[in-house]
PyMOL commands that place a pseudoatom at each C-alpha (Angstrom):
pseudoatom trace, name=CA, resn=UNK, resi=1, chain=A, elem=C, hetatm=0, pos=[-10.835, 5.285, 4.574]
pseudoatom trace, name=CA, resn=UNK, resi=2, chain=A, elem=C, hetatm=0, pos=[-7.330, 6.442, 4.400]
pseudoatom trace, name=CA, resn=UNK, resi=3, chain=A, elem=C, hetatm=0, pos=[-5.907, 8.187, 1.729]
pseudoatom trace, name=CA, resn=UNK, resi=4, chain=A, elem=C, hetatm=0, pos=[-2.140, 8.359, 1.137]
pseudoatom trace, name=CA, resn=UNK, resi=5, chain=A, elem=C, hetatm=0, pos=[-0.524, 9.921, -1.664]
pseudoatom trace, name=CA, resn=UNK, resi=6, chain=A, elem=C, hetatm=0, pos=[2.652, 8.327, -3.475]
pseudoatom trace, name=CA, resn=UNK, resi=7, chain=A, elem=C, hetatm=0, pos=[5.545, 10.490, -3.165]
pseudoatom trace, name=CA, resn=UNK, resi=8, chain=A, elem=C, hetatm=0, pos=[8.247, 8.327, -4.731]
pseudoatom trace, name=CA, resn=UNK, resi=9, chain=A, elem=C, hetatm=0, pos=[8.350, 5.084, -5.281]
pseudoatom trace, name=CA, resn=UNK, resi=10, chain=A, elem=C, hetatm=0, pos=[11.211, 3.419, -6.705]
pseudoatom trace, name=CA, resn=UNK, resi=11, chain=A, elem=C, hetatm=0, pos=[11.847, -0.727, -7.943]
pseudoatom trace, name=CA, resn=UNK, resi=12, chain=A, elem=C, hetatm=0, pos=[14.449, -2.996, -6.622]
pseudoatom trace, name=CA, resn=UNK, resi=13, chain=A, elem=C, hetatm=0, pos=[15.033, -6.522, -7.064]
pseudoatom trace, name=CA, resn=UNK, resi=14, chain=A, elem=C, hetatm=0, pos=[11.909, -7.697, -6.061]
pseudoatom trace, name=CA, resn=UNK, resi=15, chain=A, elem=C, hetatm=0, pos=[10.021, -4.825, -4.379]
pseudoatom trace, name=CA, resn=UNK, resi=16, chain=A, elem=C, hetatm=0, pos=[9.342, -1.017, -4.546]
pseudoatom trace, name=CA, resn=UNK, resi=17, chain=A, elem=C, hetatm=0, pos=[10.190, 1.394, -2.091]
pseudoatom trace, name=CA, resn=UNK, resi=18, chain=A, elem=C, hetatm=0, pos=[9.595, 5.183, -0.941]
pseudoatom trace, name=CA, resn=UNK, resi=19, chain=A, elem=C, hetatm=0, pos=[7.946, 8.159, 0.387]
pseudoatom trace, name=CA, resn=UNK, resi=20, chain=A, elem=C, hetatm=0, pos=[3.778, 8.274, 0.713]
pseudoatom trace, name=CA, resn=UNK, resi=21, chain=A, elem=C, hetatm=0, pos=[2.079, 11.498, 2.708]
pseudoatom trace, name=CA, resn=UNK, resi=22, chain=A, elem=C, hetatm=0, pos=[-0.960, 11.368, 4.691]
pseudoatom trace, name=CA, resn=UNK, resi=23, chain=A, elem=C, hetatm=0, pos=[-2.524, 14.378, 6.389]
pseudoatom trace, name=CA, resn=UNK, resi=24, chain=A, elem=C, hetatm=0, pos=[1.005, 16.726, 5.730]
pseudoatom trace, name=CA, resn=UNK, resi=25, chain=A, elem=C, hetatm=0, pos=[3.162, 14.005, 7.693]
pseudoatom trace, name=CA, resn=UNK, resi=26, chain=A, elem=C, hetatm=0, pos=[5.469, 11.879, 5.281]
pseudoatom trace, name=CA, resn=UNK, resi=27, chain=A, elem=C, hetatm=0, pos=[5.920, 8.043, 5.568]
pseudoatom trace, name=CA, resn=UNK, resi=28, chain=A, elem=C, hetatm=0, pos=[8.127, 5.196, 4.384]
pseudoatom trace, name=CA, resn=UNK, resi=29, chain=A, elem=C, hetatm=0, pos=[6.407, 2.811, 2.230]
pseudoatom trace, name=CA, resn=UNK, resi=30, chain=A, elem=C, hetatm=0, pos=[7.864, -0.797, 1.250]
pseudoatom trace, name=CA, resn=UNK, resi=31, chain=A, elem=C, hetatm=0, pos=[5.396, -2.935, -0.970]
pseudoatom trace, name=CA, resn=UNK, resi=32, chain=A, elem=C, hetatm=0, pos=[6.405, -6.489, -1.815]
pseudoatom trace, name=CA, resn=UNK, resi=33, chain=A, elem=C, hetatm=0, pos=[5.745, -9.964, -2.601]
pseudoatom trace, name=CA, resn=UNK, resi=34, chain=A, elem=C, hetatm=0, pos=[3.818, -12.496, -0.621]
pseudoatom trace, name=CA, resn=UNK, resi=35, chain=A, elem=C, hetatm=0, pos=[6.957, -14.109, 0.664]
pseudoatom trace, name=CA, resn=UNK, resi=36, chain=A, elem=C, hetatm=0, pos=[5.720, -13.787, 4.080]
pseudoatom trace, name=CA, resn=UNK, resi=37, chain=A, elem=C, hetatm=0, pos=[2.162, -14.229, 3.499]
pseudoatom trace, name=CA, resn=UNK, resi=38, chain=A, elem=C, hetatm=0, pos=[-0.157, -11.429, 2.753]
pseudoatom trace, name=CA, resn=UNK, resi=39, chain=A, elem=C, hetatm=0, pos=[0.146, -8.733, 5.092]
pseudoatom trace, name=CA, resn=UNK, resi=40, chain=A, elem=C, hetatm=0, pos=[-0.905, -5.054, 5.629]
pseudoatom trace, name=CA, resn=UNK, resi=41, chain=A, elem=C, hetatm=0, pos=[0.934, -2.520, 8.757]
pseudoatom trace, name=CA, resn=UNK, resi=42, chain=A, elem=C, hetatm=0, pos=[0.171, 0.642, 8.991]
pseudoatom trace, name=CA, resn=UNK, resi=43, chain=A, elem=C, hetatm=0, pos=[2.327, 3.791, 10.220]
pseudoatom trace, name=CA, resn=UNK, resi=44, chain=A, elem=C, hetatm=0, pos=[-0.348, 4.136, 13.138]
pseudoatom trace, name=CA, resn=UNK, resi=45, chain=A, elem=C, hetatm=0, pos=[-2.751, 2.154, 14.563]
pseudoatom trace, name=CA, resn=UNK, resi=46, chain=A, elem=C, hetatm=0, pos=[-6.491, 2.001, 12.951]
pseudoatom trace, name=CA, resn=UNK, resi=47, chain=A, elem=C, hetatm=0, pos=[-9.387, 0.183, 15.002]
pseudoatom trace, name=CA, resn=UNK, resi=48, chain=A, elem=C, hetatm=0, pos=[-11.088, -1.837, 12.701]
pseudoatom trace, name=CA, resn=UNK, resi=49, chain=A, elem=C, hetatm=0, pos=[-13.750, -4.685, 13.090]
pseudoatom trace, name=CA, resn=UNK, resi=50, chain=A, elem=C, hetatm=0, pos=[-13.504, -7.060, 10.008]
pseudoatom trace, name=CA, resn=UNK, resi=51, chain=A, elem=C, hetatm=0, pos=[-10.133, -9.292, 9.328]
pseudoatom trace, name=CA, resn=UNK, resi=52, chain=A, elem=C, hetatm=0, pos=[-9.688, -8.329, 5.453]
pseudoatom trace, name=CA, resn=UNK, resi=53, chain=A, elem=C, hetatm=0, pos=[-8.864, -4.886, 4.855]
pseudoatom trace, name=CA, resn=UNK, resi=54, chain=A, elem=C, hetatm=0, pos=[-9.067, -3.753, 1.259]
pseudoatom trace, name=CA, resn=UNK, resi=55, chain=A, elem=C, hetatm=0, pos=[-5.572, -2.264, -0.250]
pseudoatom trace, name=CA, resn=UNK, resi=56, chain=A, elem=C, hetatm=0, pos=[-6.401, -0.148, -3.638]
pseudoatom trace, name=CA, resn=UNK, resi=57, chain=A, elem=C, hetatm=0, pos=[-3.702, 1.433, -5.713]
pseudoatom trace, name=CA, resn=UNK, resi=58, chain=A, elem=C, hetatm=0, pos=[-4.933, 4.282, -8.451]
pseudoatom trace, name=CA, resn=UNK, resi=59, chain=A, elem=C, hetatm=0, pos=[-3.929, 6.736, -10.674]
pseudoatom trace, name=CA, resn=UNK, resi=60, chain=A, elem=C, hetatm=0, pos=[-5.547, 8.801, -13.534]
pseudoatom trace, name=CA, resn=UNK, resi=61, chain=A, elem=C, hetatm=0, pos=[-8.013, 7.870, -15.626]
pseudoatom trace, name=CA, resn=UNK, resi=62, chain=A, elem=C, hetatm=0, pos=[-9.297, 5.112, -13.718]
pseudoatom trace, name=CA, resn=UNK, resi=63, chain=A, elem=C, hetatm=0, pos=[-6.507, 2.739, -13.262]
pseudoatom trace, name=CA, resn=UNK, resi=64, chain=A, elem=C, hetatm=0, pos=[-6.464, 0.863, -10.311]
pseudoatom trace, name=CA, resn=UNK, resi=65, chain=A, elem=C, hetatm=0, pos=[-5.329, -2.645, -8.825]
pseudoatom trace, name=CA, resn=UNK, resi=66, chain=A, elem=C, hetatm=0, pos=[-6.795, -3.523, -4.951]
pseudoatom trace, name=CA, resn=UNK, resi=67, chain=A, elem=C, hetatm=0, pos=[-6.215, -6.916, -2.802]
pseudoatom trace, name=CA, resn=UNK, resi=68, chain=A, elem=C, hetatm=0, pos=[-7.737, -7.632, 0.806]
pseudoatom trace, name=CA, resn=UNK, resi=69, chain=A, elem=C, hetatm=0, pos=[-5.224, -7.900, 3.032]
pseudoatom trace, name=CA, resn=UNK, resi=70, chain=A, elem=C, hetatm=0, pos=[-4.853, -8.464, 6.793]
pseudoatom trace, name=CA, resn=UNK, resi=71, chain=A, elem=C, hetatm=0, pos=[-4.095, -5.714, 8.977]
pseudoatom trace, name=CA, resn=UNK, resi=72, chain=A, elem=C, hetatm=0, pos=[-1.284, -6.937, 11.294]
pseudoatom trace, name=CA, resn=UNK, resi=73, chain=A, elem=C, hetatm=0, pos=[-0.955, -3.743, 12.999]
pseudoatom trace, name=CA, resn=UNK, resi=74, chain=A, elem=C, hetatm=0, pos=[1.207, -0.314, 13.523]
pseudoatom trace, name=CA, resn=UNK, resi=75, chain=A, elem=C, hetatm=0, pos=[4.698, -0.519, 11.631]
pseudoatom trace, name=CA, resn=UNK, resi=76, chain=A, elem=C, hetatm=0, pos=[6.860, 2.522, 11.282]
pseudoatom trace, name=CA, resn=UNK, resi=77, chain=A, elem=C, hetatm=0, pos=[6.309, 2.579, 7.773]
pseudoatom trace, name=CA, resn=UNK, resi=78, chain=A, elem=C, hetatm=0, pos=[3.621, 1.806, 5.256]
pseudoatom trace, name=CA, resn=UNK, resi=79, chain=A, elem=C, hetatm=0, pos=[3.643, -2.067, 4.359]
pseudoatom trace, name=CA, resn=UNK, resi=80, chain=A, elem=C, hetatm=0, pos=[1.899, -3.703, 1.833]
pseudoatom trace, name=CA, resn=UNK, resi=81, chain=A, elem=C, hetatm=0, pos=[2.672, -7.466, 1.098]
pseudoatom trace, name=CA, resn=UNK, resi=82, chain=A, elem=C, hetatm=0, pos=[0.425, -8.543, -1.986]
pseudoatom trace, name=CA, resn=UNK, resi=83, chain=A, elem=C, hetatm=0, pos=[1.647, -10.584, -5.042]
pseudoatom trace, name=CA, resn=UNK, resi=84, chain=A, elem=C, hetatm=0, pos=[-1.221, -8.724, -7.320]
pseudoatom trace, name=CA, resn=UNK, resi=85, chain=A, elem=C, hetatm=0, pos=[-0.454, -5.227, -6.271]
pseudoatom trace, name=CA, resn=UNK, resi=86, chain=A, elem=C, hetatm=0, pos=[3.702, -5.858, -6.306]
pseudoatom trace, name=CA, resn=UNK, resi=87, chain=A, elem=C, hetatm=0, pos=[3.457, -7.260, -10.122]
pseudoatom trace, name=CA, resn=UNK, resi=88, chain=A, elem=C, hetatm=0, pos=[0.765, -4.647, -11.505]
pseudoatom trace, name=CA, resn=UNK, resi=89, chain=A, elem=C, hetatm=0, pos=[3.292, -1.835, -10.173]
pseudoatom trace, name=CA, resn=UNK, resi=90, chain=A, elem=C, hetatm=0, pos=[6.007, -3.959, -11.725]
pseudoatom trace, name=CA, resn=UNK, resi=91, chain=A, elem=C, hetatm=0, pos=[4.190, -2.606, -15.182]
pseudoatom trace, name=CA, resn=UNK, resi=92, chain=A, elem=C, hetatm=0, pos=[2.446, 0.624, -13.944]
pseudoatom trace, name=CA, resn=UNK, resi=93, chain=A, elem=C, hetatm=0, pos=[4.960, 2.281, -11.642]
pseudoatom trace, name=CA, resn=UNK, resi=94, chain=A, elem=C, hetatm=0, pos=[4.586, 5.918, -12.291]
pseudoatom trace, name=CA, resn=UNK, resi=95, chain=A, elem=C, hetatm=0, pos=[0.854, 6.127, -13.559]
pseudoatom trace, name=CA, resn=UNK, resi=96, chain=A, elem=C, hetatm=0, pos=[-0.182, 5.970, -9.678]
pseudoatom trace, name=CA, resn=UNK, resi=97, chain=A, elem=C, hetatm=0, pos=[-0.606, 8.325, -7.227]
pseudoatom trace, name=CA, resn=UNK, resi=98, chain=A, elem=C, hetatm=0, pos=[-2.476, 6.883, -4.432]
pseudoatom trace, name=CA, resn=UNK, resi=99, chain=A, elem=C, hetatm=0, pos=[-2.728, 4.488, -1.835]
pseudoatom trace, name=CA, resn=UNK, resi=100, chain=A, elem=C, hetatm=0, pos=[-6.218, 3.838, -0.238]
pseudoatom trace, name=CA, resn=UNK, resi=101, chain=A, elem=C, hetatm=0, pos=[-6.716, 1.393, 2.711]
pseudoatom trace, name=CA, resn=UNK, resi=102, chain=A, elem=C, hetatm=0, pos=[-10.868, 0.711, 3.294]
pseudoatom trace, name=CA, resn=UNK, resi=103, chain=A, elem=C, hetatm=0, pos=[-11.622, -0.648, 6.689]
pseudoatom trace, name=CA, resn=UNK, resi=104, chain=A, elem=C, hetatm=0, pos=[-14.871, -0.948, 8.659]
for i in range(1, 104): cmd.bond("trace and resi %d" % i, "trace and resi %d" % (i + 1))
show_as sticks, trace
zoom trace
């Protein structure tokens, strides 16, 4: 599991952008509809052995939102492109902290 902890992250139009941090090294992070399909890249590469890759957002007191997306490998920045995680930040922006991605 990774574990990447929201920095900023700020709406647009139609998609939320900003600043995660994963082991002290910051990262750009762009999450956004399913325009494209559902999609997952990651900042570096991960070796992984199942197609679906489970995407959780939380925050305090047990609020969370997750989709299983494909990982379509390394991207410079964080990108997450889910129709259920872009609307529920629509209404929860800034009660969540983190971002874990579950892989096997």
């Amino acid at each position: 599991m990774v574990d990447f902890r929201i920095k900023k992250l700020d709406i647009f139009q139609s998609y939320f952008s900003g600043t995660v941090e994963f082991r002290l090294n910051e990262y750009k992070t762009n999450i956004q509809n399913e325009r494209r399909g559902k999609d997952l890249k990651l900042p570096f590469k991960i070796e992984q052995k199942n197609e679906k890759t489970r995407v959780r957002v939380t925050g305090p007191g047990g609020l969370f939102i997750e989709d299983y997306l494909p990982y379509k490998g390394e991207s410079e920045w964080l990108e997450i492109d889910s129709n259920i995680i872009t609307y529920f930040l629509a209404d929860h922006q800034d009660e969540l902290d983190t971002i874990e991605i579950t892989y096997e």
